[in-house]
N, C-alpha and C positions, 0 to 999 in steps of 0.2 A: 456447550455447543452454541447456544443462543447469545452468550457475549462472543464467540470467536467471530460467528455471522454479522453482530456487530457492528465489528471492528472493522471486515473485512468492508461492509459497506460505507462506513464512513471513510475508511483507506480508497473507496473505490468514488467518491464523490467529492474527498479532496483533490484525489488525483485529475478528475473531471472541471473542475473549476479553476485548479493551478492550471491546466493544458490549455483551459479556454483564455486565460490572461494570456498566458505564453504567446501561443497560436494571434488573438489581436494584438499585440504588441510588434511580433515580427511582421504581419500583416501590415502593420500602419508604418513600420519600420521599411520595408520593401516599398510600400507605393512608394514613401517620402523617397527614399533613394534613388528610384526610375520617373522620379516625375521633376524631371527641369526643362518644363517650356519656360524658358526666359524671353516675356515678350519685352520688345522694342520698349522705348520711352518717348518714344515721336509727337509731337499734338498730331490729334487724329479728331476728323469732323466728327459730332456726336449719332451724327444719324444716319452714315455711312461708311461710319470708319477709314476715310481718303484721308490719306498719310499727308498733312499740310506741311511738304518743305518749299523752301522759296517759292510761296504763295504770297502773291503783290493784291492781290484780288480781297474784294472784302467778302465772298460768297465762295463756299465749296465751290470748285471746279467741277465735282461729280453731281451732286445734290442737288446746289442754288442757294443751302440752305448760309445765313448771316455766321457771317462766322464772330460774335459776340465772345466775349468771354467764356460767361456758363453754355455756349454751343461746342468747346472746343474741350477737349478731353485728353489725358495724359495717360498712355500704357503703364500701369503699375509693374514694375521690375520682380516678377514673381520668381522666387528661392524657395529652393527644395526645404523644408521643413524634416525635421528630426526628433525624435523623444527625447523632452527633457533630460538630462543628467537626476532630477532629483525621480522621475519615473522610473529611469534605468536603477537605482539607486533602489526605490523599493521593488522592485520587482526580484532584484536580487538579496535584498532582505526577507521576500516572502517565501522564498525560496531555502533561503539557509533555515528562517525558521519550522517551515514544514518539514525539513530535513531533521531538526535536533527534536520534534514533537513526535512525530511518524516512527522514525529510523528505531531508536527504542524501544517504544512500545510492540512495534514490529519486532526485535529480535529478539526480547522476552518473551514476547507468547508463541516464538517458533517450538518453544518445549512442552509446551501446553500438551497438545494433542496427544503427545507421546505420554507423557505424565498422568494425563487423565485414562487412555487406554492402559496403562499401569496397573490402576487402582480398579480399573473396571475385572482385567486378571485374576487379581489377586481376590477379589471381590469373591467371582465366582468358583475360582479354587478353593477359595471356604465354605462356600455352601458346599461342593464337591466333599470336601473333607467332612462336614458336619455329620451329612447324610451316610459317608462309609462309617462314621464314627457307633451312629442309632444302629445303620446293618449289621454290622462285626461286633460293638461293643468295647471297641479298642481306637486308637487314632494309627495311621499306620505310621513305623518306625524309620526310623533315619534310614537305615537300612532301605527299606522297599525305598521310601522316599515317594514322588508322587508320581510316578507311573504306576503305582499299584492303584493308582484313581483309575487308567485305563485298561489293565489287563487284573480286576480284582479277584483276589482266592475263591476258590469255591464254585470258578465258573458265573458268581456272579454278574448284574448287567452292570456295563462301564458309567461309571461316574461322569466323564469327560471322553469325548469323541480320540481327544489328542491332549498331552502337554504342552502347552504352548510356552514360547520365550519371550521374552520382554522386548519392548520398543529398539531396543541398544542392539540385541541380536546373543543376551545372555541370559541364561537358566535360572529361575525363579530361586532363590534362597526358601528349602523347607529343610525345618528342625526341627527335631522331638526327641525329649520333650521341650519345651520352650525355654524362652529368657523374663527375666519380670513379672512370675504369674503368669505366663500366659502358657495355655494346657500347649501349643506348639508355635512357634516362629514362622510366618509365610510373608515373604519381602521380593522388592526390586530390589538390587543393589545400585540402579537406577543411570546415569548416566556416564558415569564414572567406571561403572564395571567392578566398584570394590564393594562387598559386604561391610553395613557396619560403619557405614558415613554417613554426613549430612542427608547427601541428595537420595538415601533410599527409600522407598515408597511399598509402605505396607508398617505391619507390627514389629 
């Protein structure tokens, strides 16, 4: 549980830092796009800003002030600016790669949880089994199978409240007597639904 927690916060602080690029990028992306004051190119006096055209005059007409060289000043032609291509560029490399990093590990451990409450089942269906095992002196038989854990002979008290089913929504696999040594068989047949493959989880 402690790696799924994790994962899930490192999933949850990637996802927090991709958004935050994202988010200033569109940001910076929008102002540049709504922002074209294109001012004039006019000589303009420095100290009043009076739009010097056909001025015969050696002095602002508004100010007084000399209109010298370094007095007289040029409206810079200001353009919308845009993110680079090589920005856009990685933004959308950061993006594919959080995708082929994340997307993975993310769909592999959607089984997880399922898989682990599996074995946790199967876990306790044997102690279940152990302890009918000491009371009766028998393991119970294919036959009863493991609802004799909940309604045991003799009026005895129940081993298990209920037989529960596995993650998939199918019946615990119990045998007796077992396969390989083993005094009985208790399995998932796990996601698959078939006894007897790979994916099943238990003995």
């Amino acid at each position: 549980m402690a790696t799924d927690y994790a994962f899930l916060l490192l999933l949850a602080v990637a996802a927090l830092v991709l958004g935050a690029v994202v988010v200033a990028v569109c940001v910076q992306w929008i102002t540049y796009l709504f922002r074209h004051r294109i001012r004039d190119n006019l000589p303009r006096c420095r100290r009043c800003e009076y739009a010097l055209i056909g001025i015969d005059s050696q002095r602002c007409p508004k100010c007084g002030m000399p209109l010298l060289p370094e007095n007289i000043k040029r409206g810079d032609r200001e353009r919308p600016r845009y993110p680079s291509l090589g920005a856009v560029i990685l933004l959308l490399l950061g993006l594919g790669l959080v995708v082929v990093i994340v997307a993975p590990q993310f769909t592999e451990r959607t089984g997880e949880p399922k898989s682990i409450g599996a074995g946790t089942d199967v876990m306790n269906l044997k102690v279940a089994i152990d302890a009918f095992q000491i009371d009766n002196g028998r393991f119970p038989t294919a036959a009863e199978g493991l609802n004799i854990l909940v309604n045991p002979p003799n009026g005895d008290h129940a081993y298990v409240d209920k037989v529960p089913i596995d993650p998939w929504g199918n019946p615990y696999v119990y045998r007796f007597p077992g396969s390989k040594g083993n005094a009985f068989d208790l399995f998932s047949s796990g996601p698959d639904g078939i006894p007897d493959t790979a994916d099943d989880i238990g003995n």
